[in-house]
GUKOL-25190 format. One record per atom (N, C-alpha, C): residue in three letters; z, y, x. Coordinates in steps of 0.1 Angstrom, whole numbers, plus 5000, padded with zeros to 4 digits. Each point is the difference from the previous one (the first is absolute). Layout:
AlaZYX
...
This chain:
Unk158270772441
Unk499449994987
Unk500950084989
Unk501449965003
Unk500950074989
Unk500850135009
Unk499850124993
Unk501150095006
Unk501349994996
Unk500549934988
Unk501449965000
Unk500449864992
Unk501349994995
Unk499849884993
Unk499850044985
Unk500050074996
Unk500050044986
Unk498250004997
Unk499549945011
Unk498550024994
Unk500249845004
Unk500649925007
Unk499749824994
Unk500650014992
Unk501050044993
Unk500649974987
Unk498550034992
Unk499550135001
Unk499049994987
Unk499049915000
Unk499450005010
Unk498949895002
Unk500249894996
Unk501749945001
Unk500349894991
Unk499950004989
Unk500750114995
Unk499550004986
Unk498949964992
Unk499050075006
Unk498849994996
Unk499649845004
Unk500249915009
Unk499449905003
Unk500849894991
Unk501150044995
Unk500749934997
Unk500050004985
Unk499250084994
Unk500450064985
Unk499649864991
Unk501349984992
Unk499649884992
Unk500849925003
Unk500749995011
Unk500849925007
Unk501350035004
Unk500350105008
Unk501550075007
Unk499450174996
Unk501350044991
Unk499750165000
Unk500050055010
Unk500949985013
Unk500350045009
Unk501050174996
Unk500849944996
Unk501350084989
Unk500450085014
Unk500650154995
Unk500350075011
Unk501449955004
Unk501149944995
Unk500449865002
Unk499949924996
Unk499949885013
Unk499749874998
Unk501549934992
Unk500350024992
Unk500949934989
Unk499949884985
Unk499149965003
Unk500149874992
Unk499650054986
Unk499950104997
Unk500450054985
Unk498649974995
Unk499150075004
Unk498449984993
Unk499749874998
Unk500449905008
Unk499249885008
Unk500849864996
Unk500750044990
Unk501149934999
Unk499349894988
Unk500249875002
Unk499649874996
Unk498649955005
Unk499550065015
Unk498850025003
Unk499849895009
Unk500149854995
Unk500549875016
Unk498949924988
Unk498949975006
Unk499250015013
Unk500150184996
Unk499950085015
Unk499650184999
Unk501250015011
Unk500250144998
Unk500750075014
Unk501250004992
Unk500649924987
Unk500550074996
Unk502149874999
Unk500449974993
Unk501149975001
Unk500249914990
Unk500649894996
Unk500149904985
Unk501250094993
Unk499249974986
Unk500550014988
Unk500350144998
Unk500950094997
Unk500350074997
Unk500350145014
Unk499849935014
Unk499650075014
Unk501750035004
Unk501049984993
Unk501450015005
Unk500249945017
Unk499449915005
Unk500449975006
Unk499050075012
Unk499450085000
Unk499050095008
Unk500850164998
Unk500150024985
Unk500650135001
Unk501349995006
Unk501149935000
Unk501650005005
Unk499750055013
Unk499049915006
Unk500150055019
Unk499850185000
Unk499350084993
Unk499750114998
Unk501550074999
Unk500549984988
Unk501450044997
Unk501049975006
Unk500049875007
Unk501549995005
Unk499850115014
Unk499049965007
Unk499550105013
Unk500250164996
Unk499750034991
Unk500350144994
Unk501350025003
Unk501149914996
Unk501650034996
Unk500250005016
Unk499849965005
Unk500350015014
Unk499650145008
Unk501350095004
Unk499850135004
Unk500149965016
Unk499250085007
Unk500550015010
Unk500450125008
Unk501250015006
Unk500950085002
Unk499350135012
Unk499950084993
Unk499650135012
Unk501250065008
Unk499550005013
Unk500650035013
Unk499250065010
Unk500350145002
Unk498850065012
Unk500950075010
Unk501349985000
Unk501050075008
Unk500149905011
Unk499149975011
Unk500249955014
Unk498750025001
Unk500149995017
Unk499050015011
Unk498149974995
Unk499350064999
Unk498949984992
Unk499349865016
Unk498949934990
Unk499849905011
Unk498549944992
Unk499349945005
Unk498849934997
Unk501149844992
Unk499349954989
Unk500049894995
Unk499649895009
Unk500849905002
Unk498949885009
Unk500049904988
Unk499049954995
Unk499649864989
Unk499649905008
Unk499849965010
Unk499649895006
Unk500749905000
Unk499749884991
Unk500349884999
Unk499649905005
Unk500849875002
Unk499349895011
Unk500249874991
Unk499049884999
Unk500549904993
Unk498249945006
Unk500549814992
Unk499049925005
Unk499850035015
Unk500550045009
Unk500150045015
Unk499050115002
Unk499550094990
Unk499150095000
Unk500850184998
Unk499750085003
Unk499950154999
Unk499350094989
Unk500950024991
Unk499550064991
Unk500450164995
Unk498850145001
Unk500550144993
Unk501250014989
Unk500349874995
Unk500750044990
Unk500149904986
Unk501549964997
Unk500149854996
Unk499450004985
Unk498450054997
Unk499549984989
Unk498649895002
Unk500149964994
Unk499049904998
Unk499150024983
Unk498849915007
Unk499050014986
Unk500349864995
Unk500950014982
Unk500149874995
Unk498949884997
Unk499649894997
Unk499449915000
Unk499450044985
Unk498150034999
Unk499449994989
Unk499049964998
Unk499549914994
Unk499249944996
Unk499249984987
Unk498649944996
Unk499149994990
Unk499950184994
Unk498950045010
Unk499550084995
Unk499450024989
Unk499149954997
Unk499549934986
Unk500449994989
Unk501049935001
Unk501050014990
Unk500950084998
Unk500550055008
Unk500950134999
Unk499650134999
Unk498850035006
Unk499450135002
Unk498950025002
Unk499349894988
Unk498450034999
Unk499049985004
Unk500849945012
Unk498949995014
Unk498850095001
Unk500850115004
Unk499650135004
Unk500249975018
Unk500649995007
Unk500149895012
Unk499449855000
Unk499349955005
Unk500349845004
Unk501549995006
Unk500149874999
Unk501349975014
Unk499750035011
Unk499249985003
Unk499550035017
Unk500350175005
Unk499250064987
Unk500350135003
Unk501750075000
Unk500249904992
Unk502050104996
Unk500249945009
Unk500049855010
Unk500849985009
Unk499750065013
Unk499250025000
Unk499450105012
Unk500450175004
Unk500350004982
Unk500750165001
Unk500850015006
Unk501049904994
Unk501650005000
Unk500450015015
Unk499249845005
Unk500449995016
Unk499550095009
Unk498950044994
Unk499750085019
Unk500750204992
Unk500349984987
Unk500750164998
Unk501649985004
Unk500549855002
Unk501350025004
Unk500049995013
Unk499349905008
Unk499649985009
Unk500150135012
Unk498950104993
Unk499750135006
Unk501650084997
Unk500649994992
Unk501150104996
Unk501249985008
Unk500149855010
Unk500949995003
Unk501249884993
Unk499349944988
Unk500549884993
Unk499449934996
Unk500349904992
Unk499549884997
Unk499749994986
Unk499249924999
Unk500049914988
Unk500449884996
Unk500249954983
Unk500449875000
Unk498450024992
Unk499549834999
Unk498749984992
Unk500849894986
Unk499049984993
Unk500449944989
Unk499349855001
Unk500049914986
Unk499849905003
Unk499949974978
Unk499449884998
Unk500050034987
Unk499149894993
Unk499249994988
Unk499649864995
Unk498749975008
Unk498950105005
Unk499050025005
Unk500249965016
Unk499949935008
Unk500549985015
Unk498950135008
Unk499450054995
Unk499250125013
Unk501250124995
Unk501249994990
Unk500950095002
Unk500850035010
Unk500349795007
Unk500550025013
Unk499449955010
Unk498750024999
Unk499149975015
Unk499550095000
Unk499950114995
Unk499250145002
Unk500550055016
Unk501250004996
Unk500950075014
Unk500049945011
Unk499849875006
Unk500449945010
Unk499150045011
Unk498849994999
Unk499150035007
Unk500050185006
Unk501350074996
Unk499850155007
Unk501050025006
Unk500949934996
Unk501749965006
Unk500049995018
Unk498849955005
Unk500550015015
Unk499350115010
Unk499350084990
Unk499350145004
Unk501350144995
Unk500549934997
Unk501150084994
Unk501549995011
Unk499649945004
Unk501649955012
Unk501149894994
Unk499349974987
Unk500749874994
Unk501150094992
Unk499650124996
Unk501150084995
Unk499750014981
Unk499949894999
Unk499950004983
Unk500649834997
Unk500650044984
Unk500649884995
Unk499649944988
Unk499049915000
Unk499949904993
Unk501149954988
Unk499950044991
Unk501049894988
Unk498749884994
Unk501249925002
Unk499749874992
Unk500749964986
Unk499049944990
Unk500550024988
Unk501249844996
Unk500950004997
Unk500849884996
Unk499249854998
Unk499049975005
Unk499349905000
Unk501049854997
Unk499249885000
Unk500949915001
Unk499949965018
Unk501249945003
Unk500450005017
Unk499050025006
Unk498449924999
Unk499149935010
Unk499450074999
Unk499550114987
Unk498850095001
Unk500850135008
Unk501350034997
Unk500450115007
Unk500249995015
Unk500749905003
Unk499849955018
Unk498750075003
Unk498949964995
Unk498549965005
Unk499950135006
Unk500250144984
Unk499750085004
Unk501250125011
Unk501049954999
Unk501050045010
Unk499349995012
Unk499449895002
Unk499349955013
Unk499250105002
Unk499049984989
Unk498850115005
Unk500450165003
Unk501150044995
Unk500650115005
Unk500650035013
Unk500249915007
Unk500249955011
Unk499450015010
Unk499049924995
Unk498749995011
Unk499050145003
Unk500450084983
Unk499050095002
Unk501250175011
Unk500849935003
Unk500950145009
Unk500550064996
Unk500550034984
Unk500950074996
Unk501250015005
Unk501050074996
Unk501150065012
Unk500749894991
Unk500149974983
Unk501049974992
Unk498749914987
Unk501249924992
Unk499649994984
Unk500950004994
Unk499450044984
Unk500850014989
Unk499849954990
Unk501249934993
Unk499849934987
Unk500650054992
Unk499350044986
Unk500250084990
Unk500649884987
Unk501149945002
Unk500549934994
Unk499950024988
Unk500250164991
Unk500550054986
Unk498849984993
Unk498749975010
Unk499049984991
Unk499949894993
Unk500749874999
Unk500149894996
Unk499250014985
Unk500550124998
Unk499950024980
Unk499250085002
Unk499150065004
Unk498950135002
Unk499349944990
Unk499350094987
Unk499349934992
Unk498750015005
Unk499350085008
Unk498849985009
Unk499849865008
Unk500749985004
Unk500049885001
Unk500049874991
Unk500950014989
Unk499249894992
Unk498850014989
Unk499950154999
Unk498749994991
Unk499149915007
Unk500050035014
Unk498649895008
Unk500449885005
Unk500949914994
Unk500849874999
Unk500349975012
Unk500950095005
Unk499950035023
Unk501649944996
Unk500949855000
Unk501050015007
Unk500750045011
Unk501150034997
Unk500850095004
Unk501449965004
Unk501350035004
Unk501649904998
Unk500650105010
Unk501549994991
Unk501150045009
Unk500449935013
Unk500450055012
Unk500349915008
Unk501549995005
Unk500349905001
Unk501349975001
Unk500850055017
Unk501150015006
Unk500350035014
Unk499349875010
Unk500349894998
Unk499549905005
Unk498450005002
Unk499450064988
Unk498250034999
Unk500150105012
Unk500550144997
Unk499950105011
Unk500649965016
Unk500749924999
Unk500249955016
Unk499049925001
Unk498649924994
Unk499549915006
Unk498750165001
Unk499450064992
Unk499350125000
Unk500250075014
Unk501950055000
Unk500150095013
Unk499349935015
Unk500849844997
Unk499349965011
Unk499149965007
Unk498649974989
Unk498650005002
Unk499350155002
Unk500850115002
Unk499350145004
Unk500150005011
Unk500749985008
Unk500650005013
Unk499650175005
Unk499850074990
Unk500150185000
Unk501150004989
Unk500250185003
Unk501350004990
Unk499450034981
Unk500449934994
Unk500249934987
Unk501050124989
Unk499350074994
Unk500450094990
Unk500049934984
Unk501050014994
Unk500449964985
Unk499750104988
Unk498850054995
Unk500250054991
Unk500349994985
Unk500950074997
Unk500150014986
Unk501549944999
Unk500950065005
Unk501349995001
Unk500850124994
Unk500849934986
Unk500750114994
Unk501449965003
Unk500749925000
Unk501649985004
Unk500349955014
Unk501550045001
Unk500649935012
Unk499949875003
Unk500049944989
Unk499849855002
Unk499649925004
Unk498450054995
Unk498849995007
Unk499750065014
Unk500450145002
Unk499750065010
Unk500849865016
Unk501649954993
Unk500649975010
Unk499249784998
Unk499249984991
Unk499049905005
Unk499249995011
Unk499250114995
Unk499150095008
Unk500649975018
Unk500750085000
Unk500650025015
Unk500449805005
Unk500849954992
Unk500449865002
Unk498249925008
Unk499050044987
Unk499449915007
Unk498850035010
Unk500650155006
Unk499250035013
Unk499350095001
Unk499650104984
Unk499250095005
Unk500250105006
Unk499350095006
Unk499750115004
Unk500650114993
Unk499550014989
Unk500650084991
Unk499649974985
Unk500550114995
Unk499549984983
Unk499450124994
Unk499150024989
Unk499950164994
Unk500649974985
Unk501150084996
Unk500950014991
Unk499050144991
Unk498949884988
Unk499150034993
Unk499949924988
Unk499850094990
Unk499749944988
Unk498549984991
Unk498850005013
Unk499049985001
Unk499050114991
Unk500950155001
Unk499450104991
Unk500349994988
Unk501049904997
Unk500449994981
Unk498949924994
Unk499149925011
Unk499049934995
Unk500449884994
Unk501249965003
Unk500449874996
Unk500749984989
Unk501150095000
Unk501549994987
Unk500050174998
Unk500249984986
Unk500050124996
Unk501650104999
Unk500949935007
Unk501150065001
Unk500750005010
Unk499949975010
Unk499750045014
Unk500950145000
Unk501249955011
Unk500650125007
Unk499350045008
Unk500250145009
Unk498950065006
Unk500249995016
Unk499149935008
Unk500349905011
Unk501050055010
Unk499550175003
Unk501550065007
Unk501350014994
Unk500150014987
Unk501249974994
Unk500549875008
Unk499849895002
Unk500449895002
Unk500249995021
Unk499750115004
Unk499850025015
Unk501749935006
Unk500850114994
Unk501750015006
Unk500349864996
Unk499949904990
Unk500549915001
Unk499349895006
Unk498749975000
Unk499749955010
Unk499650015018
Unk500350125004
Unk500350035013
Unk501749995002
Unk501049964995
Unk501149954998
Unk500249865004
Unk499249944993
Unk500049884999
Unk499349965011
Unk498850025007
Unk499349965011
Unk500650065012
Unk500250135003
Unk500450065011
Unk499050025009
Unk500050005008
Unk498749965010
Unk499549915002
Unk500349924993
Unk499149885003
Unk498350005002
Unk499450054990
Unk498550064999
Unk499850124993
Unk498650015001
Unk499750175000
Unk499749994980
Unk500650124999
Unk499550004982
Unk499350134997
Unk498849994998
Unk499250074994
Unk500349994985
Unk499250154991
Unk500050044987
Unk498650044994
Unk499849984988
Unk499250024992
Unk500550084993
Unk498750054989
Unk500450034987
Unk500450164997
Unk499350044998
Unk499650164992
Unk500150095019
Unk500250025008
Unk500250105010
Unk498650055001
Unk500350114997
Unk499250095003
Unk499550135010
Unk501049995004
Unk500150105010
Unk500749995012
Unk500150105008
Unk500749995016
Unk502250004994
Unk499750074990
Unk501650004995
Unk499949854994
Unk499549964993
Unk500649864994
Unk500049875014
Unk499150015009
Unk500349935013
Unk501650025004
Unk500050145001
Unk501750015003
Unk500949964997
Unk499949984981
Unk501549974994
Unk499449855002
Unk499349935001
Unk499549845003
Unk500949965013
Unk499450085012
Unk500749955014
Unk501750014992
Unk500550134996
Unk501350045000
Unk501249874992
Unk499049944990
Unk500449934991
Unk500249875005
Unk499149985014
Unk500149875005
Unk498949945005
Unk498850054996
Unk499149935006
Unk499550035016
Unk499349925008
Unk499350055011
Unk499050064999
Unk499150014988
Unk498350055000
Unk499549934983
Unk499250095002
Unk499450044983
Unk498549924999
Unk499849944988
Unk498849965001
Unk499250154986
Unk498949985003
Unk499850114988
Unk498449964994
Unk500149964988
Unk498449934998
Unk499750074989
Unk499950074989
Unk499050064987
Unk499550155010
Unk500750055006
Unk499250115004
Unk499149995015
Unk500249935009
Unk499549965008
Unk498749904993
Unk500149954989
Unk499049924992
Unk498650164993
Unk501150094995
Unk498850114998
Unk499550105012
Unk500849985011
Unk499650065010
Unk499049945007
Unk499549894999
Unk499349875007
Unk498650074989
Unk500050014987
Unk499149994989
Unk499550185003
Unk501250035000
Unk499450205005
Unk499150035012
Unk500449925015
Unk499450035012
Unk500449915006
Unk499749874999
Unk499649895005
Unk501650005015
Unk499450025014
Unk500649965005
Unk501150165004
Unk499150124998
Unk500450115000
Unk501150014997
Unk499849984979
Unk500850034999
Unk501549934998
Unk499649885006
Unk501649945006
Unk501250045006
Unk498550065011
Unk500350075011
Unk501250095002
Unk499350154986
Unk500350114997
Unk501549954990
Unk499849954995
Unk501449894988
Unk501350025008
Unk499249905016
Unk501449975007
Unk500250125007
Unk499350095006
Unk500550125004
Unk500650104992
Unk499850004987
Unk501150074992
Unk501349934999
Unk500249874999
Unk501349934997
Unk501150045010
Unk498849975018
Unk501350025006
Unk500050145003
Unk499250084997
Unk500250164998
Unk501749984993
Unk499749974991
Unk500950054989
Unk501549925004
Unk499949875007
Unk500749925004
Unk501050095010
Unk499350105007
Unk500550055014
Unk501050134996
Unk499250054990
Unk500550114995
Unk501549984996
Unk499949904987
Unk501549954995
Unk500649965008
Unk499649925013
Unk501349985010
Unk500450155009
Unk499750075000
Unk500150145008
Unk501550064991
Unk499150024983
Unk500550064993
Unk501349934995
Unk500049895005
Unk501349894997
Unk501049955012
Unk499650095011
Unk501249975013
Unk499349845006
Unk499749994998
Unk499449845010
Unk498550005005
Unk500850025014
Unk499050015011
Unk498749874997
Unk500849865000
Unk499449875002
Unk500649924987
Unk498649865001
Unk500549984991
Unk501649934996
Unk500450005015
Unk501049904998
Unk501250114990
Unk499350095004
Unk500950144993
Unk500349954986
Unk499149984997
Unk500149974981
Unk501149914993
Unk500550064994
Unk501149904992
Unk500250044989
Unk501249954993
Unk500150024984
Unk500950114997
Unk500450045014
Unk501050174999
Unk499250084998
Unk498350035001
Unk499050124998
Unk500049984991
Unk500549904987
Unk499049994986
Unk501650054989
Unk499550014985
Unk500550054991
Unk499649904989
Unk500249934995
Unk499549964984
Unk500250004992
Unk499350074991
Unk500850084987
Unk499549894991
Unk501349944992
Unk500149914990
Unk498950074987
């Protein structure tokens, strides 16, 4: 349907007009105080920083050795994946984008365009419950390769739906802790709560799949996190949806992969946009990238296509920069290829 991706960008445009400019970058700047929207609280600082700090980060050009194919192949949740990008967790189309999509239709994009590409998705979860039952029912036509977040509920409603994530075959779940304070959520009087290590070890343990923590910005937390059993965490500041001053989540990578070590896997959020910003992400410390506002307009441009087409440019571009950067694999990646100019 599409000869390249610059024609789902336009098509989004158009479908989207009123709602996401679909900016030729996606940087926070237009969109900025736009919560409920695509866009960031208050003054959008905490959306634009992930833009800028990723900028300061150079990565080092090196083409003097043996020329070689890129391998991206990552493995986690006991599954095989092209390449450690993932589609971040989004939710209430309606409210955020017009509902130009149903839920049915954006979740449908996402998973069978990652699905098909060789990766996954995470699904969302939110005041409306068909946010997070939309997904469960396609999860085991999929190979159980999509992840469910659950929203900070209080214990008994979030168990419930842990369970149902469960039952429905997903590989993994995720709880998006930072949403505690999401004002989407209380405009429609949806309680919400922080949870304590003690909460997350009773949570890890009723998944009896591996258990992801989102919305982890310090070590502190990251090394809770690990204490009470998860899987991993995504070191996310929930798009700047939350606090408006918000360091920018890979900024925060080196010190909390310090602090954990290998314990679990740490994914990133927040402004990557491309096959180069996956790079300085792994290099900085993470295992794999989540990436949600453009994969959100790529879903709205060409449905599952253009997910599709999204993730094939990423790890296009993913492959390139490891070529151009001396690392064959990912394990290649480290913080000797990078530069960051103060």
């Amino acid at each position: 349907m599409f000869n390249n991706y610059n024609e789902v960008l336009d098509n989004a445009r158009e479908v989207l007009k009123g709602f996401c400019d679909v900016c030729p970058e996606c940087n926070g700047l237009r969109c900025k105080g736009k919560v409920p929207g695509c866009g960031a609280k208050g003054s959008g600082a905490s959306f634009t920083v992930c833009r800028e700090y990723l900028k300061s980060v150079k990565i080092k050009l090196s083409a003097v050795h043996e020329h070689f194919e890129a391998e991206t192949g990552f493995e986690a949740f006991g599954h095989k994946f092209d390449a450690p990008i993932f589609v971040a967790p989004i939710g209430g189309m309606k409210l955020n984008y017009g509902g130009v999509l149903t839920e049915k239709e954006f979740v449908e994009a996402v998973t069978k365009g990652a699905f098909d590409s060789g990766i996954a998705a995470w699904t969302g979860d939110g005041p409306v419950k068909e946010y997070f039952e939309t997904a469960l029912p396609m999860i085991a036509g999929l190979d159980g390769k999509v992840i469910p977040t659950v929203k900070p509920w209080e214990q008994g409603e979030a168990i419930a739906r842990i369970e149902a994530v469960r039952k429905s075959c997903a590989m993994a779940v995720a709880m998006d802790v930072d949403s505690a304070a999401l004002v989407n959520l209380k405009l429609q009087g949806k309680a919400v709560y922080t949870k304590t290590e003690a909460e997350l070890k009773e949570l890890a343990e009723a998944a009896q799949i591996p258990f992801i923590v989102k919305g982890v910005m310090t070590a502190e937390d990251a090394v809770e996190c690990a204490n009470a059993g998860c899987y991993g965490i995504v070191v996310s500041s929930h798009g700047g949806r939350i606090m408006e001053d918000n360091p920018a989540p890979a900024m925060m990578l080196p010190e909390i992969r310090r602090a954990v070590g290998s314990r679990m896997k740490i994914f990133v959020d927040g402004g990557i946009r491309s096959g180069a910003d996956v790079f300085k992400c792994l290099a900085l410390g993470a295992d794999a990238v989540l990436v949600g506002r453009p994969y959100a307009i790529a879903a709205h441009g060409g449905r599952d296509e253009g997910v599709k087409m999204l993730t094939e440019k990423l790890i296009a571009e993913l492959k390139e920069t490891m070529l151009m950067a001396d690392t064959k694999t990912l394990a290649d990646i480290s913080t000797t290829k990078l530069k960051i100019v103060k």
